[in-house]
C-alpha positions as CSV (number, residue, x, y, z in Angstrom):
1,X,0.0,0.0,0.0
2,X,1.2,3.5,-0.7
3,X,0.6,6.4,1.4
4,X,0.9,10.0,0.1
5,X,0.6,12.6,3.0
6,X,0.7,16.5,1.9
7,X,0.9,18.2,5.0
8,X,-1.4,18.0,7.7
9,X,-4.5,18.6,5.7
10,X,-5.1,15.7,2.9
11,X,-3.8,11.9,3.3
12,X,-4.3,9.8,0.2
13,X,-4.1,5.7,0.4
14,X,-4.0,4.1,-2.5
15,X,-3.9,0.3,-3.4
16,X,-2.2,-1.5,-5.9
17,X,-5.3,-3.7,-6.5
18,X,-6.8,-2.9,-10.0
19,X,-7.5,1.4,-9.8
20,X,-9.0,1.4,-5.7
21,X,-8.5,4.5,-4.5
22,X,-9.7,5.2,-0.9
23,X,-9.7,9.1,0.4
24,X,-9.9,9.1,4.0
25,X,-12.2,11.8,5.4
26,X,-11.2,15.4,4.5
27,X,-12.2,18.4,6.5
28,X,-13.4,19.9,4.1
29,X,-15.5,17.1,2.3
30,X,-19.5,17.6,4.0
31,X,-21.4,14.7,5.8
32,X,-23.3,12.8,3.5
33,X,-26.0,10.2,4.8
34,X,-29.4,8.5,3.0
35,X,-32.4,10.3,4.1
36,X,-34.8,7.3,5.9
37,X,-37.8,6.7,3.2
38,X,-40.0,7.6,6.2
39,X,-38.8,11.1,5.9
40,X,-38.7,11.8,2.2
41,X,-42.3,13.0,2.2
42,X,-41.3,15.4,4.9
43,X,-38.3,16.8,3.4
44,X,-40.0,17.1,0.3
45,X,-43.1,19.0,1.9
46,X,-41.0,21.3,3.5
47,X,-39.2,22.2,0.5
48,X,-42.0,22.2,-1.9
49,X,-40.6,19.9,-4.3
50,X,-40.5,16.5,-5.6
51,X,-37.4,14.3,-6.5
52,X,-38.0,15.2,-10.0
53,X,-37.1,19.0,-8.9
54,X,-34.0,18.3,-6.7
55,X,-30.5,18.8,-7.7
56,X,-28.9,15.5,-8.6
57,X,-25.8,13.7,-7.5
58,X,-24.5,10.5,-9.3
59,X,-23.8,6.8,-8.4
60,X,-20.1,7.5,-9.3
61,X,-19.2,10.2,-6.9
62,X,-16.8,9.0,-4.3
63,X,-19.2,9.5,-1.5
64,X,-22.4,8.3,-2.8
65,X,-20.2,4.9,-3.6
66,X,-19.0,4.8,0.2
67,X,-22.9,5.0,1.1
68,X,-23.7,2.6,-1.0
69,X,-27.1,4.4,-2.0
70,X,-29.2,3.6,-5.2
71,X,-31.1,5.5,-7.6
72,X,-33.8,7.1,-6.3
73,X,-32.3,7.8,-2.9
74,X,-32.3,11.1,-1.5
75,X,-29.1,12.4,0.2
76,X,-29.0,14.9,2.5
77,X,-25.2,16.7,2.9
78,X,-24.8,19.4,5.8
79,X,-22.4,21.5,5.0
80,X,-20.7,24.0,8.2
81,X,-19.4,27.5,7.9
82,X,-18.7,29.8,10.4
83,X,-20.5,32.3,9.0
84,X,-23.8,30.5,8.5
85,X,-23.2,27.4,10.7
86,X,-25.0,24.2,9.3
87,X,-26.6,24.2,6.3
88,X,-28.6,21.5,5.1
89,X,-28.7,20.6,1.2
90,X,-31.0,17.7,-0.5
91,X,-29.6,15.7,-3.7
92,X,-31.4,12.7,-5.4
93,X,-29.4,9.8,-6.9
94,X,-29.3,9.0,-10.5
């Protein structure tokens, strides 16, 4: 296994089995997790939309692959500043 570290701020492992590349967590890279189907409807109320309206994110994005979601899924990703503390943001799976 090879390990490229640049600084303290971004640690890259990568395998020599086929093209696996694993990024560990970044700071910078938001929390991504599968919004239960119990709450879609809510989400989706709230917002005045339907999954046809929300922005998309694909299968192949590093994240969405670690999750392991599936079309159709919505994800929710909370992004934190310090000037606007949490912010929640809504993407549907294709």
């Amino acid at each position: 296994m090879l390990s490229y570290k640049c600084d303290d701020f971004f640690s890259l492992e990568a395998e020599k089995a086929g093209d696996r590349v694993e990024e560990r967590r970044h700071f910078l890279v938001p929390k991504h997790t599968i919004v239960p189907k119990e709450k879609e409807e809510e989400i989706l109320k709230k917002l005045h939309a339907t999954k046809d309206m929300l922005p998309i994110i694909l299968r192949s994005d590093p994240a969405i692959k670690k999750l392991k979601a599936k079309p159709g899924d919505i994800i929710e990703i909370e992004r934190v500043s310090p000037t606007a503390g949490k912010s929640l943001y809504y993407r549907v799976v294709r």
